[in-house]
Backbone as CSV, one residue per row, in Angstrom:
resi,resn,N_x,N_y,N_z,CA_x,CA_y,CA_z,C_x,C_y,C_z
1,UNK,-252.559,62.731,9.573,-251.526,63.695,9.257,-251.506,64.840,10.268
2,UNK,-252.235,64.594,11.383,-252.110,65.548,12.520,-250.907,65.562,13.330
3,UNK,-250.279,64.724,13.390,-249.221,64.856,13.887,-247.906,65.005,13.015
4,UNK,-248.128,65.561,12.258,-246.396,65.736,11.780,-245.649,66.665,12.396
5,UNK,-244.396,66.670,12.359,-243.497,67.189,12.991,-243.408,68.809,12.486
6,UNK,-242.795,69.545,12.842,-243.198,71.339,12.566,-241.916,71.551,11.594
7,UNK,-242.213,72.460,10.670,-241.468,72.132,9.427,-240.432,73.227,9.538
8,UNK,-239.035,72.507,10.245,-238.274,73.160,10.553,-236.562,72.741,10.070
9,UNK,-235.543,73.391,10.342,-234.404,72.431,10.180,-234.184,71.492,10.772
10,UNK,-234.873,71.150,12.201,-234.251,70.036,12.711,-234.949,69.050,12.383
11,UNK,-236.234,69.485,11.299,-237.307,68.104,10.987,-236.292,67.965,9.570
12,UNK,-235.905,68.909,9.279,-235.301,68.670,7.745,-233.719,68.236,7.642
13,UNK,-233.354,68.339,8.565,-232.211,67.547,9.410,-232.251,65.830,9.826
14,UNK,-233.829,65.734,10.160,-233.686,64.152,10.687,-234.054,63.689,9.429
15,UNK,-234.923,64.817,8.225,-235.360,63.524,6.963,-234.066,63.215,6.139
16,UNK,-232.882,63.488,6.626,-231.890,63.432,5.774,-231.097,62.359,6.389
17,UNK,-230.822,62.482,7.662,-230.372,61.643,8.501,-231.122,60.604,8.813
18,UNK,-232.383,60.084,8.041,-233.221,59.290,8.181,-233.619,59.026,9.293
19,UNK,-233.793,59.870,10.345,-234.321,59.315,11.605,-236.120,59.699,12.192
20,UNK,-236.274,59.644,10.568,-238.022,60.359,10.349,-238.345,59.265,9.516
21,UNK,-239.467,58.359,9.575,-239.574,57.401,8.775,-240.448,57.995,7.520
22,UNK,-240.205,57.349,6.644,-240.460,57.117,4.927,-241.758,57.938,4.885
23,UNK,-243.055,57.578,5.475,-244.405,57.751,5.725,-244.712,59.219,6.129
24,UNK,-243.777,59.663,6.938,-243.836,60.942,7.525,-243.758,61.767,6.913
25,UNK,-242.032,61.356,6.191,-241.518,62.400,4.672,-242.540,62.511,3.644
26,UNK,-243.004,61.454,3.406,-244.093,61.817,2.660,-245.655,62.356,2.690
27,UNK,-245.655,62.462,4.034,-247.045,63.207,4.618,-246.517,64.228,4.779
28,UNK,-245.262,64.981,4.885,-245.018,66.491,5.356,-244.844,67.283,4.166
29,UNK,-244.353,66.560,2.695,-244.493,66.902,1.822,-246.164,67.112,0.895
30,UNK,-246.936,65.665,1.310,-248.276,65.658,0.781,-248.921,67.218,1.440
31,UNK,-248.414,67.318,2.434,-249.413,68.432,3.583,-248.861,70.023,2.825
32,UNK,-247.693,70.088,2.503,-246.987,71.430,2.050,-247.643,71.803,0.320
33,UNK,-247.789,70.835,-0.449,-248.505,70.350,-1.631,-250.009,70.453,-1.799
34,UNK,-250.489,70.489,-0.458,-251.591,71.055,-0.381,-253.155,70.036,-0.259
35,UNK,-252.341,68.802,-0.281,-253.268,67.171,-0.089,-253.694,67.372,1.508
36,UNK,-255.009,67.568,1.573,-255.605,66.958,2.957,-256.643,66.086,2.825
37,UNK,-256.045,64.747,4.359,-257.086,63.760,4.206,-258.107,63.792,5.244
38,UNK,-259.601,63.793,4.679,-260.835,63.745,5.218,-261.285,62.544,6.119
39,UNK,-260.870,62.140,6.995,-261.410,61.295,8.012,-262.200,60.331,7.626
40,UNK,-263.346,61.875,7.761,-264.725,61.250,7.526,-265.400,60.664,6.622
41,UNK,-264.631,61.380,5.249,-265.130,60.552,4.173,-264.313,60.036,3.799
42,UNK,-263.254,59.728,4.381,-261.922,58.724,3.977,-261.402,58.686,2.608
43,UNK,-261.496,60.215,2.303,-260.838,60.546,0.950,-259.970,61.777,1.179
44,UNK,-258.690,62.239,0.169,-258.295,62.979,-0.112,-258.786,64.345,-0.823
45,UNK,-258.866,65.506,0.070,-259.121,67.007,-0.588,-258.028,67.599,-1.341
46,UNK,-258.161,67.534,-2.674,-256.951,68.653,-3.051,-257.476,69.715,-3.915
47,UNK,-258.280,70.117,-3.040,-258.824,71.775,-3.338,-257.360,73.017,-2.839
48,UNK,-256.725,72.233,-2.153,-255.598,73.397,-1.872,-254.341,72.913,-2.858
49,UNK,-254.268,71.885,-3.465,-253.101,71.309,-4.299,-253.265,72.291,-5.173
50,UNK,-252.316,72.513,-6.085,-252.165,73.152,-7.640,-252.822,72.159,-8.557
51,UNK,-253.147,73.013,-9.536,-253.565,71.864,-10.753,-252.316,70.883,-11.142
52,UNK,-251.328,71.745,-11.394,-250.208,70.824,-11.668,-250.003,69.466,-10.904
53,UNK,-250.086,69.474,-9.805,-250.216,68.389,-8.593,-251.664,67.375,-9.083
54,UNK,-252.524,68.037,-8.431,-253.768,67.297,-8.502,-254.360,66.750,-9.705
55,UNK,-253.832,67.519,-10.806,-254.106,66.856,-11.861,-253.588,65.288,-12.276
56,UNK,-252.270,65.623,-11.887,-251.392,64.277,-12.204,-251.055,63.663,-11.124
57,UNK,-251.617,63.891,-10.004,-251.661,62.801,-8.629,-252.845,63.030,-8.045
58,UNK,-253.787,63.014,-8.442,-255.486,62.982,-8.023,-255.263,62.180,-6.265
59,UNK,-254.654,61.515,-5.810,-254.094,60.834,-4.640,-252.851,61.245,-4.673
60,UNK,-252.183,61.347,-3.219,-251.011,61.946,-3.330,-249.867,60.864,-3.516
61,UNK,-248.766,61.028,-3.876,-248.220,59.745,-4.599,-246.942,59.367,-3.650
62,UNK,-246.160,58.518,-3.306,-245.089,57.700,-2.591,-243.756,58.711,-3.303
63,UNK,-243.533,59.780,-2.711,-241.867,60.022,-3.806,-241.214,59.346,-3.476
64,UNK,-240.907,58.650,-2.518,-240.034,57.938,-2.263,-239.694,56.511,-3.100
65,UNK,-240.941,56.059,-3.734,-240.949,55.045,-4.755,-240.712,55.381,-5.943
66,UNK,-241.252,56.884,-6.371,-241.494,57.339,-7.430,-240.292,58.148,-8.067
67,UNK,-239.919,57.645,-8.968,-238.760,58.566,-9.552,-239.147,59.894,-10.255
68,UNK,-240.617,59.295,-11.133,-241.071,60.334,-11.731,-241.474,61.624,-10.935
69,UNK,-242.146,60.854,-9.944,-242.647,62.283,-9.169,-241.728,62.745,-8.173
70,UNK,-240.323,62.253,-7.834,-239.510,62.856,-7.395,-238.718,64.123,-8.455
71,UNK,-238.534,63.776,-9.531,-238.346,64.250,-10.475,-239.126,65.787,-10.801
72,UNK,-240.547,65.389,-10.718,-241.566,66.290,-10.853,-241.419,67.217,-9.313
73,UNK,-241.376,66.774,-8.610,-240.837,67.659,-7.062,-238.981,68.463,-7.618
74,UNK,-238.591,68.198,-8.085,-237.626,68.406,-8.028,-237.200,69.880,-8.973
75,UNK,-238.006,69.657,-9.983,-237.778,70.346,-10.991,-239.007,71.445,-10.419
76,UNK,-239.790,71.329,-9.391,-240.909,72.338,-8.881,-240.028,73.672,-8.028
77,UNK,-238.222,73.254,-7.651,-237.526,74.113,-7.075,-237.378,75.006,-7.736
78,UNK,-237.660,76.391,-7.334,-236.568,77.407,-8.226,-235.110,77.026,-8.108
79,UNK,-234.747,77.675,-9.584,-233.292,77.363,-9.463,-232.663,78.173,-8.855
80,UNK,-232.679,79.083,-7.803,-232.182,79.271,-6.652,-232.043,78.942,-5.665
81,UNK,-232.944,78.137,-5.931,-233.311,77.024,-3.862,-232.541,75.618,-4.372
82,UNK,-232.340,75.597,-5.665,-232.119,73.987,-5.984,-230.893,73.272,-4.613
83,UNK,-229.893,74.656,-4.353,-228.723,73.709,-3.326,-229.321,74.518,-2.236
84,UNK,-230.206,74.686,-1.508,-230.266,74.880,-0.145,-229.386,73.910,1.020
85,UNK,-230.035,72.886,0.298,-229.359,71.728,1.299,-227.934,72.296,1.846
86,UNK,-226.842,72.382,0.734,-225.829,73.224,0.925,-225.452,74.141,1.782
87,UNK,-226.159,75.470,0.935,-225.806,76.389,1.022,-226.212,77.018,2.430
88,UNK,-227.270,76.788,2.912,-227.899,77.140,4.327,-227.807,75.988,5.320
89,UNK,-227.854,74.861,4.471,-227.869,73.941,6.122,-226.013,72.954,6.082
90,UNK,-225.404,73.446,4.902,-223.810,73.120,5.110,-224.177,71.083,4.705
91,UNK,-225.106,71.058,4.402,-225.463,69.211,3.722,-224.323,69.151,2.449
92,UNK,-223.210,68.388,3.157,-222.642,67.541,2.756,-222.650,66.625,1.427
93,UNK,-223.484,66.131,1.196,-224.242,65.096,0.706,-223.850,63.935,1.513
94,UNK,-224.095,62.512,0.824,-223.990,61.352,1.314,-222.792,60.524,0.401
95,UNK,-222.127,59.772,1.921,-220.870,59.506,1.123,-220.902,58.382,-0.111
96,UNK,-220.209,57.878,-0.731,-220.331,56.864,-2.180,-220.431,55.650,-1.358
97,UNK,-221.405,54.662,-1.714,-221.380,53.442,-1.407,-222.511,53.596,-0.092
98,UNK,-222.763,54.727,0.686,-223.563,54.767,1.517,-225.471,54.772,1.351
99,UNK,-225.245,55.749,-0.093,-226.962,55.725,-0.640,-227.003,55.141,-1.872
100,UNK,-228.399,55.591,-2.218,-229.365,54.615,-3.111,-230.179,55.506,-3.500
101,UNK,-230.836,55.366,-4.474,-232.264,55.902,-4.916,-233.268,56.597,-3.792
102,UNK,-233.510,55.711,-2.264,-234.082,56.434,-1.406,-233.530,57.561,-0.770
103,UNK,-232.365,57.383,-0.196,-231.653,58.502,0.060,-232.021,59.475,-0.648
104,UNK,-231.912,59.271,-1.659,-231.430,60.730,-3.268,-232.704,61.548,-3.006
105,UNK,-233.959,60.441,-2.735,-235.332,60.786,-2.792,-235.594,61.497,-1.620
106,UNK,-235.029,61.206,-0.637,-235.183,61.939,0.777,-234.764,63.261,0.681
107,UNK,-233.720,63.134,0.423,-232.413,64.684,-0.157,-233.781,65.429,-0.667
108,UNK,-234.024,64.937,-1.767,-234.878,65.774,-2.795,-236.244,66.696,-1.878
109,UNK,-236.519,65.254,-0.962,-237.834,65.836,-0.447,-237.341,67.079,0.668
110,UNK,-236.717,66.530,1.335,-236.012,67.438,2.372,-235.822,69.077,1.737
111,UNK,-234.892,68.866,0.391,-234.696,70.538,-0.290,-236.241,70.966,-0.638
112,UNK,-236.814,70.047,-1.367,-238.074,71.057,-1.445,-239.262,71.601,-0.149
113,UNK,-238.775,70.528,0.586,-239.547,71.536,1.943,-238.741,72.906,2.730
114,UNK,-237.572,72.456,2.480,-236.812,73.821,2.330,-236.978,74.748,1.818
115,UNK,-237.044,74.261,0.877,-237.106,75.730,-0.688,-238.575,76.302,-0.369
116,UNK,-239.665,75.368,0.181,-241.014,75.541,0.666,-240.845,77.002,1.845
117,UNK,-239.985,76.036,2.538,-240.401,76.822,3.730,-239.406,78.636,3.949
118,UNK,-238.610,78.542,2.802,-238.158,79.713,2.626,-239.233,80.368,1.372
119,UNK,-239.530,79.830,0.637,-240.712,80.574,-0.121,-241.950,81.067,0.865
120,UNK,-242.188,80.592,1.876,-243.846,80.699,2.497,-243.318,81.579,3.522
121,UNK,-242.370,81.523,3.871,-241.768,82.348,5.102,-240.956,83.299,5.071
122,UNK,-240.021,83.218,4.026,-238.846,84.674,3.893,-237.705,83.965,4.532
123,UNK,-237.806,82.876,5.340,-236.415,82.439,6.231,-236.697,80.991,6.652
124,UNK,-234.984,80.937,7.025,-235.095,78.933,7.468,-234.597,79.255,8.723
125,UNK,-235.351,78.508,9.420,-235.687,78.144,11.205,-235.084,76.746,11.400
């Protein structure tokens, strides 16, 4: 997870436009959540996760598979950040017949690293 991309609009731009694969989205989210993986002992630390997290994903979990825990990401937005996508980056959505469940899941992940990165920072870059 050393290499993920720097958590910006144009990373939150390509997870929408899918040109960030599945694995990534979900390591940039595991990493913001507070999951780090130990090399050495080839386990997951989530001494920085919330209980809420770590309790109910002791391993960090696939949102992209997961409805529930997209769900559970989702509802983690304040309801002020819920339309960032929108309101700051002008996201469209996706047209009818074009997405699916992953898409929706990407969207989702994408706003909450948003909503992240205006909570941790004061502003979107």
């Amino acid at each position: 997870m050393s290499n993920l991309p720097p958590l910006n609009t144009e990373t939150i731009w390509a997870i929408i436009n899918d040109t960030i694969d599945d694995t990534t989205v979900n390591q940039l989210v595991w990493y913001h959540l507070g999951y780090r993986y130990d090399s050495t002992t080839e386990t997951w630390d989530t001494t920085q996760a919330s209980p809420e997290w770590r309790d109910e994903y002791p391993q960090p979990i696939n949102f992209l598979d997961s409805r529930p825990a997209t769900m559970k990401l989702t509802r983690s937005i304040p309801q002020e950040n819920k339309q960032l996508l929108k309101e700051k980056l002008g996201f469209k959505g996706y047209k009818i017949g074009d997405f699916g469940p992953r898409q929706t899941r990407r969207a989702t992940a994408a706003n909450w690293l948003l909503s992240y990165m205006l909570l941790t920072t004061g502003k979107i870059e």
